[in-house]
C-alpha positions as CSV (number, residue, x, y, z in Angstrom):
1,X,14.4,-67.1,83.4
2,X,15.3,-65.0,80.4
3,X,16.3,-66.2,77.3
4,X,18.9,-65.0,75.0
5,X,18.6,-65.9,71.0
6,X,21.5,-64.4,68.8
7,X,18.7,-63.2,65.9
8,X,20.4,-60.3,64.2
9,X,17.7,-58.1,62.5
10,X,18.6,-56.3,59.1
11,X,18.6,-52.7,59.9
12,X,16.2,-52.1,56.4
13,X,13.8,-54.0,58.0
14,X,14.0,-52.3,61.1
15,X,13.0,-49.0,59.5
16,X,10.3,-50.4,57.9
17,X,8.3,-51.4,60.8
18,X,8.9,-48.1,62.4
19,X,7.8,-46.2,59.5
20,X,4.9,-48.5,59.4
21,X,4.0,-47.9,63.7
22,X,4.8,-44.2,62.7
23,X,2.0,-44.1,59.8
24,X,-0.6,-45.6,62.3
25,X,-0.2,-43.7,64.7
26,X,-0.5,-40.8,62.4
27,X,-3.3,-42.3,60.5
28,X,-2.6,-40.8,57.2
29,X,0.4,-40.8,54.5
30,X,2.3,-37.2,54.6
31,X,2.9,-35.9,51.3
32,X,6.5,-36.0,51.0
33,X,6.3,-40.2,51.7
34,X,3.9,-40.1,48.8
35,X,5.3,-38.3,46.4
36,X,8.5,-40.3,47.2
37,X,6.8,-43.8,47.0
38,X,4.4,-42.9,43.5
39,X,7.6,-43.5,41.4
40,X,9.0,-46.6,43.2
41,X,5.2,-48.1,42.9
42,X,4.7,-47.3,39.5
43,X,8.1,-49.2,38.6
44,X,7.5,-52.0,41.0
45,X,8.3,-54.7,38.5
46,X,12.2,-53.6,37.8
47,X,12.5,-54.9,41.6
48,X,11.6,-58.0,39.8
49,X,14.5,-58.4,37.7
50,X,17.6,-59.5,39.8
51,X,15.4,-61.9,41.6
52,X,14.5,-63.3,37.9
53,X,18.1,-63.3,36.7
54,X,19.6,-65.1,39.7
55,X,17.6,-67.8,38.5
56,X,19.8,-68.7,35.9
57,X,22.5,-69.2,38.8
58,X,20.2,-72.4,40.3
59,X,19.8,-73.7,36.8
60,X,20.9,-76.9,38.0
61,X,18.8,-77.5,41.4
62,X,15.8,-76.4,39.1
63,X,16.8,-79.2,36.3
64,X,17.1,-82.0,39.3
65,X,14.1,-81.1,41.5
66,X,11.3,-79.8,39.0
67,X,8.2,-81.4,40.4
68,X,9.2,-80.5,43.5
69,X,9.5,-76.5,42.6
70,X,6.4,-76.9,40.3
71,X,4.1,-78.6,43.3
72,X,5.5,-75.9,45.9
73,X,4.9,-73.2,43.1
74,X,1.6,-74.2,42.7
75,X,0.2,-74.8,45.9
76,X,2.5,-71.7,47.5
77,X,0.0,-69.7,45.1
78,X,-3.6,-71.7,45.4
79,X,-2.6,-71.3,49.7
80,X,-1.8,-67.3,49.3
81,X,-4.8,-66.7,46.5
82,X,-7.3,-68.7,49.2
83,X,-6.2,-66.9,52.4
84,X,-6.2,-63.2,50.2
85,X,-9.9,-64.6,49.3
86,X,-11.2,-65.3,52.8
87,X,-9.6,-62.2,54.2
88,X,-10.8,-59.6,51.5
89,X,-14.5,-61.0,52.2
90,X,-14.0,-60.7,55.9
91,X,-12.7,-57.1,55.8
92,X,-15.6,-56.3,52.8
93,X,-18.5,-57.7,55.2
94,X,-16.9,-55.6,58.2
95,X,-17.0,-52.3,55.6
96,X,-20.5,-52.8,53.9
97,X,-23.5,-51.8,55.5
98,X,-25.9,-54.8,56.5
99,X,-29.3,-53.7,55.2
100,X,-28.4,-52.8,51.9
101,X,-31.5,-53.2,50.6
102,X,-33.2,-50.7,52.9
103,X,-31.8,-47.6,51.7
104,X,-33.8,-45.5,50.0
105,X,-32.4,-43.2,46.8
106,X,-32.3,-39.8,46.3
107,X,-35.4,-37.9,45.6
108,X,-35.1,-36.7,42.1
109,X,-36.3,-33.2,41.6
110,X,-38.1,-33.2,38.0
């Protein structure tokens, strides 16, 4: 039996995940995607703004619920800062070697 759901998908985000399946399967960044992206990276906070002046537009949601948005706030951030935590020490004990401590240094020629 096949199910039908009426999920329409935003045609930005399409692009995005085939420009993401198209960088893995070419396993590096070409150069014109780079040069295009160091601006938009290195002014990644101006994407901030609209988000942080629509605020003022819920100014009175935020006024009757704000233990609610503080607790979700909060937690929201202790919940993402644990799971970054966990995952960066998986992925750093898959990269490092296990022996450290067996390597030997360079011979230093006097």
């Amino acid at each position: 039996m096949l199910l039908q759901f009426n999920i329409t998908i935003p045609p930005a985000l399409v692009g995005i995940a085939a420009l993401f399946f198209a960088l893995l399967l070419l396993m590096r960044v070409p150069i014109a995607i780079s040069k295009a992206a160091d601006p938009l990276l290195g002014n990644m906070s101006l994407f901030f703004i609209p988000a942080i002046v629509a605020i003022v537009n819920y100014i009175d949601l935020i006024l009757a619920y704000p233990l609610a948005l503080f607790l979700s706030i909060v937690v929201s951030t202790l919940l993402s800062l644990a799971i970054t935590a966990w995952l960066s020490q998986r992925l750093m004990h898959m990269l490092t070697p296990k022996d450290v401590n067996t390597a030997q240094p360079p011979n230093k020629a006097s």
